[in-house]
C-alpha positions in Angstrom: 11.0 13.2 -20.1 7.4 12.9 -18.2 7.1 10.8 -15.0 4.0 8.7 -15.6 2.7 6.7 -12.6 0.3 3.8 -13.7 -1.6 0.7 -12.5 -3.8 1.3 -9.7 -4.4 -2.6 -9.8 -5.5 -2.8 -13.6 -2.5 -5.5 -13.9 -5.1 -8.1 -13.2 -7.6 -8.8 -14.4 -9.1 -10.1 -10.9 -11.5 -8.4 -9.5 -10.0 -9.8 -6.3 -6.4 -10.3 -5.1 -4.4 -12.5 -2.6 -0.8 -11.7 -3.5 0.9 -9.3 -1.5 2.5 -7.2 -4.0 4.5 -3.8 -4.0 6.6 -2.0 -1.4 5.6 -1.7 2.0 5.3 2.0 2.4 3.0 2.3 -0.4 1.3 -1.0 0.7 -2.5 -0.3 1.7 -3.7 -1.7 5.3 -5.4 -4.6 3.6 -2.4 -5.8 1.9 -0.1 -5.5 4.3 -1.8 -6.0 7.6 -0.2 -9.2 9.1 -3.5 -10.2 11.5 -4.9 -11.4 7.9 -4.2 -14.6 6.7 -3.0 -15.4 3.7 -6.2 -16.5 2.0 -7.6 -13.0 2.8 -8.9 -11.1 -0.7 -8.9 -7.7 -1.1 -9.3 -5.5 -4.1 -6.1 -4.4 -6.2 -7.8 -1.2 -7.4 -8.5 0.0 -4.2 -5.4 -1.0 -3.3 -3.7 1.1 -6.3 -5.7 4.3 -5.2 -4.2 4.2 -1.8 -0.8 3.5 -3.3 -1.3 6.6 -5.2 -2.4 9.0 -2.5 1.3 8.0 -0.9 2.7 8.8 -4.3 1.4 12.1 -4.3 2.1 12.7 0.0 5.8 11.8 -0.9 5.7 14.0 -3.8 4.3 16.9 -2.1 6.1 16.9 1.1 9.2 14.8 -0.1 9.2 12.4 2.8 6.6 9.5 3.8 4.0 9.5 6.4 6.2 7.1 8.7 9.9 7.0 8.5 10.4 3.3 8.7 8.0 0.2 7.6 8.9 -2.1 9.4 5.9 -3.1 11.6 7.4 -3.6 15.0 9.6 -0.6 14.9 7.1 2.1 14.6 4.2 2.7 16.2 2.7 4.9 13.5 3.3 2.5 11.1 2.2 0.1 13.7 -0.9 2.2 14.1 -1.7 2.6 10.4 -1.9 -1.1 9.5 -3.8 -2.1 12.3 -6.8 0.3 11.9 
């Protein structure tokens, strides 16, 4: 079998989104970034890119860029969602 990664936010048809959707390490800033409320839009495709480019860091160095998500754990994930 092929892997085949797809998306990138074309599941909507939107061209901007409210719902917080996915997993939280793959989670652009936008999404996940708690200081937002939750009427805050943001667009799913640039959302899906960014997704992506975590894809491709795990698959290249088999491991993510922070080792936990959870927001008041880590200060580099800490770091990442607030900027």
């Amino acid at each position: 079998g092929t892997a085949q990664i797809g998306d990138f936010g074309l599941a909507t048809e939107e061209a901007l989104c409210r719902d917080r959707v996915g997993t939280t390490s793959t989670m652009s800033p936008e999404v996940f970034n708690r200081k937002h409320s939750s009427l805050s839009l943001y667009d799913p495709k640039k959302a899906g890119i960014w997704a992506l480019g975590i894809v491709f860091w795990q698959l290249k160095l088999r491991d993510l860029p922070w080792q936990n998500t959870n927001y008041d754990a880590e200060d580099d994930f800490k770091r990442y969602v607030d900027n």
